[in-house]
MARBA-648730 format. One record per residue: residue in three letters; x, y, z of N, C-alpha, C in turn. Coordinates in steps of 0.1 Angstrom, whole numbers, padded with zeros to 4 digits, always signed. Layout:
alaXYZXYZXYZ
...
//
This chain:
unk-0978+0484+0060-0982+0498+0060-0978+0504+0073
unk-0970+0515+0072-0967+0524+0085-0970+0533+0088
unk-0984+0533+0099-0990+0550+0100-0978+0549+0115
unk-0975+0567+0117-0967+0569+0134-0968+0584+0127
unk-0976+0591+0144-0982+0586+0146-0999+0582+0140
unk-1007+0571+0148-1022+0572+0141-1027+0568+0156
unk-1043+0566+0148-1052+0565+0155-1052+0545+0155
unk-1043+0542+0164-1035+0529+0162-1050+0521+0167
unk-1055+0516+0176-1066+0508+0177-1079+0506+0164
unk-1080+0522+0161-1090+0519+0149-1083+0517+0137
unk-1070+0520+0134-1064+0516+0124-1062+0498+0120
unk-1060+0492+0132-1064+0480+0132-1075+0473+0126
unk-1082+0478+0126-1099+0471+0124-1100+0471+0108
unk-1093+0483+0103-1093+0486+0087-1080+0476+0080
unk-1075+0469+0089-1068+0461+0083-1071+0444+0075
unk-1083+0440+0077-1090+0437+0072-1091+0436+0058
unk-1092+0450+0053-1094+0454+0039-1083+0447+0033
unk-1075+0442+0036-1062+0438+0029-1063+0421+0023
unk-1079+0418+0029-1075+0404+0025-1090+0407+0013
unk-1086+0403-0001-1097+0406-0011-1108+0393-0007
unk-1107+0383+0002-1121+0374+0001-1128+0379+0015
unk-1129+0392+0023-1138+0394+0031-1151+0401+0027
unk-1155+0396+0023-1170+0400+0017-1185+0395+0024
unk-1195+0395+0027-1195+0409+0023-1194+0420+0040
unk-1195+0431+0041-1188+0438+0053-1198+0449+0060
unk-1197+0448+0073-1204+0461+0079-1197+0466+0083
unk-1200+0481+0090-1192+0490+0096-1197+0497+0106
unk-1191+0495+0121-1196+0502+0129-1190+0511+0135
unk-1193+0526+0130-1190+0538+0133-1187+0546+0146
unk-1194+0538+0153-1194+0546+0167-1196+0536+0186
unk-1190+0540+0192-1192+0534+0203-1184+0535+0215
unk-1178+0524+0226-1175+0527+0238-1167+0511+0237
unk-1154+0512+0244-1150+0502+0247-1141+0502+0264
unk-1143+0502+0275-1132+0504+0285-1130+0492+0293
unk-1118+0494+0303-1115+0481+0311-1107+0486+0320
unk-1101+0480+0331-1087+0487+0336-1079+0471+0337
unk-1073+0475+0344-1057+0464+0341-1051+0463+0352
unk-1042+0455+0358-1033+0456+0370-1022+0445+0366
unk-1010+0447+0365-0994+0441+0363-0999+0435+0381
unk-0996+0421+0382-0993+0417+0387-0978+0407+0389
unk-0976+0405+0400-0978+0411+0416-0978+0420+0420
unk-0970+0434+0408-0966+0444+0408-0970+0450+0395
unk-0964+0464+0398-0961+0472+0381-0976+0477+0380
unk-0975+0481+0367-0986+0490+0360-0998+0486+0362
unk-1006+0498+0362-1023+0495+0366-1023+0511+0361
unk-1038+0507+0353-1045+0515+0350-1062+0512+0344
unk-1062+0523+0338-1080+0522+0330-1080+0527+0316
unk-1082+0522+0309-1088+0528+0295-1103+0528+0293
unk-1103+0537+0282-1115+0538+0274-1114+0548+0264
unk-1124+0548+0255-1124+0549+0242-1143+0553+0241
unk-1147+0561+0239-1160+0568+0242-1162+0574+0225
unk-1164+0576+0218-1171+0584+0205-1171+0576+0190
unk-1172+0590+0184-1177+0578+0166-1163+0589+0161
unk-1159+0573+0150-1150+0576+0146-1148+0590+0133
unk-1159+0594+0130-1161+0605+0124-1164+0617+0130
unk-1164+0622+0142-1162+0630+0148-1150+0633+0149
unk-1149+0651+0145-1139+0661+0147-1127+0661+0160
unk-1139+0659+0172-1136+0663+0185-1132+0649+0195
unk-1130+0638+0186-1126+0623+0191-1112+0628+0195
unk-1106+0629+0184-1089+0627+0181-1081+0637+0192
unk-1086+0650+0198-1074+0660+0203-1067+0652+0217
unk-1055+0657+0215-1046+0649+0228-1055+0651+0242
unk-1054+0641+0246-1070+0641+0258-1083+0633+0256
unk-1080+0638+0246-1105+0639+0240-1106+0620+0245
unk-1117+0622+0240-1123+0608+0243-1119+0593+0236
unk-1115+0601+0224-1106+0587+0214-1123+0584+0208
unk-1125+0571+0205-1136+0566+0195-1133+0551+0194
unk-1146+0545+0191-1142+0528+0195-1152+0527+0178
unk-1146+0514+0174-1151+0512+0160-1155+0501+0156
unk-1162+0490+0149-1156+0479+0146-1161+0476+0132
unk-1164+0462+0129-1168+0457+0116-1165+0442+0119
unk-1173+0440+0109-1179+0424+0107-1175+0420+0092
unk-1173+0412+0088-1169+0402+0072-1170+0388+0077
unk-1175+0381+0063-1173+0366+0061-1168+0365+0048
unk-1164+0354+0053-1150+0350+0037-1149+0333+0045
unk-1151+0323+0033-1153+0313+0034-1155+0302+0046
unk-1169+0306+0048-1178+0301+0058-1171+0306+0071
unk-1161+0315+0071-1157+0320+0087-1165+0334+0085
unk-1165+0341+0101-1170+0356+0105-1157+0360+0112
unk-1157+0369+0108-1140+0377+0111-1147+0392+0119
unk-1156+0391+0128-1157+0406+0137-1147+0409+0145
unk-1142+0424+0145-1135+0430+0149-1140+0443+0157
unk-1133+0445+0165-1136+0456+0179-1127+0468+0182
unk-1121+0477+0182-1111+0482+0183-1110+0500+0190
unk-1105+0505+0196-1110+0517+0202-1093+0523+0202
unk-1094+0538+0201-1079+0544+0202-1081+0562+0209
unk-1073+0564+0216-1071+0577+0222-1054+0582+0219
unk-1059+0592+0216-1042+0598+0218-1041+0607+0228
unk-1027+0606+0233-1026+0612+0245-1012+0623+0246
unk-1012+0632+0251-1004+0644+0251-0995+0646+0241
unk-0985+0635+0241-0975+0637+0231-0974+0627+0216
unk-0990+0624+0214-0996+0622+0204-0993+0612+0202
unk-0987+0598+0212-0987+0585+0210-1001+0583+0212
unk-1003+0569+0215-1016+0566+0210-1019+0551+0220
unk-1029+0549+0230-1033+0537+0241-1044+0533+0227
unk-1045+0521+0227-1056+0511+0221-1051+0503+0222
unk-1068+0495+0220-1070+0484+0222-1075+0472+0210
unk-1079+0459+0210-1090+0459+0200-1089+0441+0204
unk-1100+0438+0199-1107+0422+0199-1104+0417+0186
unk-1104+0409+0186-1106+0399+0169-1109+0383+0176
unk-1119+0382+0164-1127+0371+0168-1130+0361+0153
unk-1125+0350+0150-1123+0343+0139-1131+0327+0141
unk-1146+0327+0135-1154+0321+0141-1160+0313+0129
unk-1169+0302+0129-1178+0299+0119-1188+0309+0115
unk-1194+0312+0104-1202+0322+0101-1218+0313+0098
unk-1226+0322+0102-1226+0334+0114-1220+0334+0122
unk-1216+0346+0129-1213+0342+0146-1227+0345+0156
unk-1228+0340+0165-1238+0341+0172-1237+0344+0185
unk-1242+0354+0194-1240+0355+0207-1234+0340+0218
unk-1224+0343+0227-1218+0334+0234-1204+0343+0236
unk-1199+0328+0246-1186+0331+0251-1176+0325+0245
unk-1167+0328+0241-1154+0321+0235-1143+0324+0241
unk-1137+0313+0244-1124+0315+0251-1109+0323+0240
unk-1105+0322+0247-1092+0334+0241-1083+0318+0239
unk-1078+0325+0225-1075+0309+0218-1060+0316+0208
unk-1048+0313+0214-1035+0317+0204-1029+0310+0200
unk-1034+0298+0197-1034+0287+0185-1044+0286+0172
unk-1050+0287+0172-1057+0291+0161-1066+0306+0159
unk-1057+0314+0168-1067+0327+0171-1080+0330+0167
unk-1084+0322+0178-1104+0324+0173-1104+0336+0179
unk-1102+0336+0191-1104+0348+0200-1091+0355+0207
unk-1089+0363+0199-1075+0372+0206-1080+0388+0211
unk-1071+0395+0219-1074+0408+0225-1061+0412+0223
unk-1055+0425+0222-1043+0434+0224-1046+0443+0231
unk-1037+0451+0235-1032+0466+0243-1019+0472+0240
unk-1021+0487+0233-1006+0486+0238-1006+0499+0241
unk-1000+0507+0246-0998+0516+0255-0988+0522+0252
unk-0990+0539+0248-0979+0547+0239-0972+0541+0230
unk-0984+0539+0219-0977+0532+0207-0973+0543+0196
unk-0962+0546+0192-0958+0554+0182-0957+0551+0166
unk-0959+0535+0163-0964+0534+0151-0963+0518+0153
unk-0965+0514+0139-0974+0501+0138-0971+0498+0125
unk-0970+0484+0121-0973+0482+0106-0983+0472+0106
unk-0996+0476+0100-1006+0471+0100-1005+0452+0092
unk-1012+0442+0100-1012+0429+0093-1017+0431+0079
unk-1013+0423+0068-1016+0425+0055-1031+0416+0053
unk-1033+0407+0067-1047+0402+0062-1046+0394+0079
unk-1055+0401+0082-1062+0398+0092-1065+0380+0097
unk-1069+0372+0085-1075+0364+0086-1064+0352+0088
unk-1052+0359+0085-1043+0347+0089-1031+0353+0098
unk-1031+0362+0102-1021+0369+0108-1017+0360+0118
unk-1004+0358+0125-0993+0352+0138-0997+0368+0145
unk-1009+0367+0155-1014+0377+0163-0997+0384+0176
unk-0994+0374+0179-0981+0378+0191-0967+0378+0184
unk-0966+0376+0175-0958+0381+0166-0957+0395+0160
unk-0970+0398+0160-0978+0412+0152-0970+0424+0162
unk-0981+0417+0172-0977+0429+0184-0966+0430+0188
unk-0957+0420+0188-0945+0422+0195-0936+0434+0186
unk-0942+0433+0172-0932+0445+0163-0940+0459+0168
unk-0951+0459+0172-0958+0474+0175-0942+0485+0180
unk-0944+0495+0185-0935+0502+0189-0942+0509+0199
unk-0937+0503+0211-0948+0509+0224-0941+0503+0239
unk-0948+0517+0249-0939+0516+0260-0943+0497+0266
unk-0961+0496+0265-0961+0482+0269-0971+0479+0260
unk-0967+0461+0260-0979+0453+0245-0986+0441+0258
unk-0998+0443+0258-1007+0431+0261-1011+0423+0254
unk-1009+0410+0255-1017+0398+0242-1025+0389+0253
unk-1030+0391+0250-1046+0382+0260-1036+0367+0263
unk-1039+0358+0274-1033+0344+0274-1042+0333+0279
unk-1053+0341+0289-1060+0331+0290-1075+0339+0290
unk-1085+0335+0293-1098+0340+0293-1113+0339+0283
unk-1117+0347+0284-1127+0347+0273-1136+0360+0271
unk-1139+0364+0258-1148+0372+0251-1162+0376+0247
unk-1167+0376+0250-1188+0376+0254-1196+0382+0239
unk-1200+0376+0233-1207+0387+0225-1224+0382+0228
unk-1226+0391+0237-1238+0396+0241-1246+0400+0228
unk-1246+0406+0219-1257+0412+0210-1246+0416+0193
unk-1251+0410+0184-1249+0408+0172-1262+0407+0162
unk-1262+0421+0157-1272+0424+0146-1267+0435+0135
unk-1278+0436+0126-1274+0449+0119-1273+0459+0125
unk-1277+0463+0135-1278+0475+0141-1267+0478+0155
unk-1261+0465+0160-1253+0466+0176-1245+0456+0173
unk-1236+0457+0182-1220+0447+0186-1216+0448+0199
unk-1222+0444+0213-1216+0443+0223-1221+0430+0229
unk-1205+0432+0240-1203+0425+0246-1194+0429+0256
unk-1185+0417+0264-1176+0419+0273-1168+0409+0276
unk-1155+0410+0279-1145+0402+0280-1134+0401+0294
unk-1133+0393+0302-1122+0395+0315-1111+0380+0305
unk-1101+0383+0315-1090+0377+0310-1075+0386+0317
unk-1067+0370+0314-1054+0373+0322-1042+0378+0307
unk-1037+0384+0304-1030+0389+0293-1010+0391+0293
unk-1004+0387+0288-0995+0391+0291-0985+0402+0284
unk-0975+0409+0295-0969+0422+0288-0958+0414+0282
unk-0957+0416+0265-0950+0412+0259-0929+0422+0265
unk-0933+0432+0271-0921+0439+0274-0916+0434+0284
unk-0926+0433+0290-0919+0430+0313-0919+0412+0311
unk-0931+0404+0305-0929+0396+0306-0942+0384+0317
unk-0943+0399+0326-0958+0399+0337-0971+0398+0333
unk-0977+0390+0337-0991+0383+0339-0999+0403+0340
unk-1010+0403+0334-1023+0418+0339-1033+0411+0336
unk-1040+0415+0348-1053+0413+0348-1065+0421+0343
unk-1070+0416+0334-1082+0427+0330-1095+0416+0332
unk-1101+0424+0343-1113+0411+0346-1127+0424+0344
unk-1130+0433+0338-1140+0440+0335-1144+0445+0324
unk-1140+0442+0312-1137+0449+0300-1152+0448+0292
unk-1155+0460+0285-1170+0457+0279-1165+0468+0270
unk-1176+0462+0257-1174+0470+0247-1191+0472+0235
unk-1194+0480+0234-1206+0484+0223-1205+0497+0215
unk-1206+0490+0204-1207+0497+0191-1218+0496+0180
unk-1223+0503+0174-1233+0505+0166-1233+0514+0152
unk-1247+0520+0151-1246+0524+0138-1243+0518+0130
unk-1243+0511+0122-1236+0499+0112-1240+0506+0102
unk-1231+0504+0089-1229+0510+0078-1226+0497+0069
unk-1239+0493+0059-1233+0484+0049-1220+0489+0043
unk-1206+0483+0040-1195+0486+0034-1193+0473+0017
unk-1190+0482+0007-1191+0473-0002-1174+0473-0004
unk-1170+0461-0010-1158+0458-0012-1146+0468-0019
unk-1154+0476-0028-1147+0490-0035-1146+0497-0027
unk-1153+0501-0018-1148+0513-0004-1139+0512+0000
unk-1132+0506+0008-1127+0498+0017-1111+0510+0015
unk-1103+0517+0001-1096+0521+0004-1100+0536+0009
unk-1113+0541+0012-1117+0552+0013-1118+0549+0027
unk-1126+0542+0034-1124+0541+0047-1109+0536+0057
unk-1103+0535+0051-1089+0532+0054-1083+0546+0057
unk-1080+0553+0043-1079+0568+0042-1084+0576+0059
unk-1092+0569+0065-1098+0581+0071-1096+0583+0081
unk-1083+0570+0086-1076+0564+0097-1059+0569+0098
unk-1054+0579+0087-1044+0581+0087-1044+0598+0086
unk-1034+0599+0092-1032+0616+0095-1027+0621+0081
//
């Protein structure tokens, strides 16, 4: 599927929906995800974030705050939670980010290391992304392969570190993650050693929705 442009980070999260055994699903509507970065020894440095609910009018304008989102599924004895946040920016590409985390179910608060062998725990970035074709199922996707097809000035895929989930309920999803990542473009090592992210509001989602909330991710 090819949104360009979209609201590329949260469009992520809804990709999911593509695999029919993720059942059953929550949905979290609203939240905050930021970090900043530095290309070492050189190159690019900056900060993201991602601040509102994805149903809000006033998320999306070139500038605004963007919106961080996520959701939870289990599909045979794994938990597949996802994290994801997107802003667009002047000329309506699109900075996001997003977590995926592929674990025994339940998952339960802890640390997990960032793992691209059996991607238990992976992170992305990519930075003026103009479009994307969304994985057809989450649960088995070649994560650095994915990214490498994005269309974007730079792609981060996490390479070493780990992911925190501090607080897992019906109601909340945070945590925080540092880690060394690398730019699939340059080639260079970035550092993201502060990254934190919470989301809430949860929304039971039943398996029939799923093309309606998708829908709500495409311009």
């Amino acid at each position: 599927m090819r949104l360009a442009p979209c609201v590329l980070g949260l469009a992520l999260a809804m990709s999911l929906a593509g695999s029919s055994q993720a059942a059953p699903a929550a949905f979290y509507p609203s939240g905050v995800m930021s970090f900043t970065y530095q290309q070492v020894p050189f190159g690019l440095n900056g900060a993201f974030a991602s601040d509102g609910a994805v149903f809000a009018p006033a998320a999306f304008p070139a500038g605004g705050p963007g919106a961080t989102t996520a959701m939870y599924a289990e599909a045979e004895g794994r938990a597949f939670p996802l994290v994801a946040g997107g802003v667009f920016n002047a000329d309506r590409s699109v900075d996001a980010a997003a977590l995926f985390l592929r674990l025994p179910a339940p998952i339960v608060p802890g640390t997990y290391s960032i793992d691209l062998v059996n991607y238990t725990a992976v992170f992305a970035f990519v930075d003026d992304a103009t479009a994307v074709d969304l994985p057809d199922d989450i649960t088995t996707t070649d994560f650095d392969t994915w990214v490498a097809a994005i269309q974007s000035s730079h792609k981060f895929l996490s390479a070493v570190g780990s992911i925190t989930i501090a607080q897992i309920d019906p109601g909340t999803l945070q945590g925080m993650f540092a880690l060394t990542a690398t730019d699939l473009v340059t080639g260079m090592p970035v550092l993201i050693p502060d990254g934190i992210f919470s989301v809430g509001t949860t929304t039971a989602v039943e398996s029939g929705s799923w093309g309606g909330i998708k829908a709500l991710y495409r311009e």
